[in-house]
C-alpha positions as CSV (number, residue, x, y, z in Angstrom):
1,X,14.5,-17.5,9.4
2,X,13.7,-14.5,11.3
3,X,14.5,-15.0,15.1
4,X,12.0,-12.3,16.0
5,X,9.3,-13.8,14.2
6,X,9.9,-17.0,15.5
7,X,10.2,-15.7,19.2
8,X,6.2,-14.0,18.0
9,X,5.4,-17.3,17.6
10,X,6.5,-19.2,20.5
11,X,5.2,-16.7,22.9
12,X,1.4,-16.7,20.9
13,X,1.9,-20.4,21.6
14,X,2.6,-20.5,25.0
15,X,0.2,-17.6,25.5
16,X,-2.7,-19.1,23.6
17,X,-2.0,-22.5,26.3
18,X,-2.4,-20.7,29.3
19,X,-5.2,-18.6,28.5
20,X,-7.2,-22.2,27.8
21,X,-6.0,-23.7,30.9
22,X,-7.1,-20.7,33.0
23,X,-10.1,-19.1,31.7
24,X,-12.5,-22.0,33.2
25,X,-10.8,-21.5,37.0
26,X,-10.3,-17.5,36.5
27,X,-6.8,-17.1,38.0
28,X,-6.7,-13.4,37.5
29,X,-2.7,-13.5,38.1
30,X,-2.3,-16.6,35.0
31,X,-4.5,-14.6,33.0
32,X,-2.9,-11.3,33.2
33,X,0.6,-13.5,32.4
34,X,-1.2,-14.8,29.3
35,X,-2.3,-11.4,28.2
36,X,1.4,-10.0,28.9
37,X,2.8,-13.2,26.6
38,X,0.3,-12.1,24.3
39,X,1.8,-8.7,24.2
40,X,5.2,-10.0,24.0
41,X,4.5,-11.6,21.1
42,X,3.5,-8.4,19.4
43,X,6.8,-6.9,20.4
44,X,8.8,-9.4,18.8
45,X,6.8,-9.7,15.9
46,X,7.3,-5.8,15.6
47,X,10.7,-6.3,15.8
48,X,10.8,-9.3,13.3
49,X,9.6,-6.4,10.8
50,X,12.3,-3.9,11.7
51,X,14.9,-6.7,10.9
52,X,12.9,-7.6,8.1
53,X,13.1,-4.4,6.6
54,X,17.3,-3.6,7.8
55,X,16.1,-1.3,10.3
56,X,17.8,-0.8,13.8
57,X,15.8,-2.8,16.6
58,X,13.9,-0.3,18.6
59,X,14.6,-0.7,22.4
60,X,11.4,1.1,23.1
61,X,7.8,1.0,22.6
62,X,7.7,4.6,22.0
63,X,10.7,4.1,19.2
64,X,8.3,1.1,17.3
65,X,5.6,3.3,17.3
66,X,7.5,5.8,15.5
67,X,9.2,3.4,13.1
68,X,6.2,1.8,12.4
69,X,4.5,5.0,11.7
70,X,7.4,5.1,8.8
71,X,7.7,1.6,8.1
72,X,4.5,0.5,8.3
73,X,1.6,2.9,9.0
74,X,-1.0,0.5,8.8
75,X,0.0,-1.6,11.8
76,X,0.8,1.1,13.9
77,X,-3.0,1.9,15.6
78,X,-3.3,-2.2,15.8
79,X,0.2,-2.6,17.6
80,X,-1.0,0.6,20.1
81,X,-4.3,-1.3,20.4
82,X,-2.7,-4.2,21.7
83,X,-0.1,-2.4,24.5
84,X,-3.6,-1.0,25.9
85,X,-5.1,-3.3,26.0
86,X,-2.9,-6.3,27.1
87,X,0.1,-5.2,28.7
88,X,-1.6,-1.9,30.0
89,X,-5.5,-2.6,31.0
90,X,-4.9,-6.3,31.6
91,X,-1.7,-6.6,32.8
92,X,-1.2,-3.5,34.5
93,X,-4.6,-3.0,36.0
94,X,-6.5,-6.0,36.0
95,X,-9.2,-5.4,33.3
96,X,-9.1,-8.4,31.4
97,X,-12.4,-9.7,30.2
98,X,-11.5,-13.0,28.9
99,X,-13.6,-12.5,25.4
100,X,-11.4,-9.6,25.0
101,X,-7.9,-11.6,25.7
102,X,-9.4,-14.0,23.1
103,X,-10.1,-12.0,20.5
104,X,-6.4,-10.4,21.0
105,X,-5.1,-13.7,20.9
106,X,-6.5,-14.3,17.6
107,X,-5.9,-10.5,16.4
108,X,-2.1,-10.9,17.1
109,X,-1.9,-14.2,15.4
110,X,-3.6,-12.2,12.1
111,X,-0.5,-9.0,13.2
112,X,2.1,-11.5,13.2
113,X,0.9,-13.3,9.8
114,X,0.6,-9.8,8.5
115,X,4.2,-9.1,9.1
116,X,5.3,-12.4,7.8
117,X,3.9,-11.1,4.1
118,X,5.7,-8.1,3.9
């Protein structure tokens, strides 16, 4: 089993719990630490390809993007999608429309099933 992928999971699942518990009271500060899990689990499924494929583990976002763009073009505009829009916007700066950080939620469950097919 691939740990990375596995990780993906784990951190979609704890991310998917706290974004149910808190979008009804609003905690701006559980939110953003949903939508940063959320993002997490991106990276590691990411990763999970990299090892998938033999490749060396990138240790940078900027590295994945560029192995992706060899690896895996297709995924590459989603993954940059998701690091601005959870870990940057939300995160970062506090934009985090909660229909938006559902619909990630969803979209990175779909990345990470993606990567588990190839």
């Amino acid at each position: 089993m691939n740990y990375y992928i596995e990780d993906a999971k784990k951190f979609l699942e704890v991310a998917e719990k706290e974004f149910e518990q808190e979008k009804t009271t609003g905690d701006l500060i559980k939110i953003k630490q949903a939508a940063e899990k959320d993002w997490n689990a991106t990276v590691q499924a990411t990763n999970g390809l990299f090892a998938k494929r033999g490749e060396s583990i990138p240790k940078t976002n900027r590295e994945r993007r560029q192995g992706l763009k060899k690896i895996a073009p297709e995924l590459r505009d989603r993954f940059e999608a998701k690091a601005h829009s959870l870990h940057s916007e939300c995160f970062y700066h506090g934009v985090c429309p909660l229909e938006l950080i559902e619909e990630n939620i969803k979209k990175v469950r779909e990345y990470i099933s993606q990567i588990e097919k190839k």
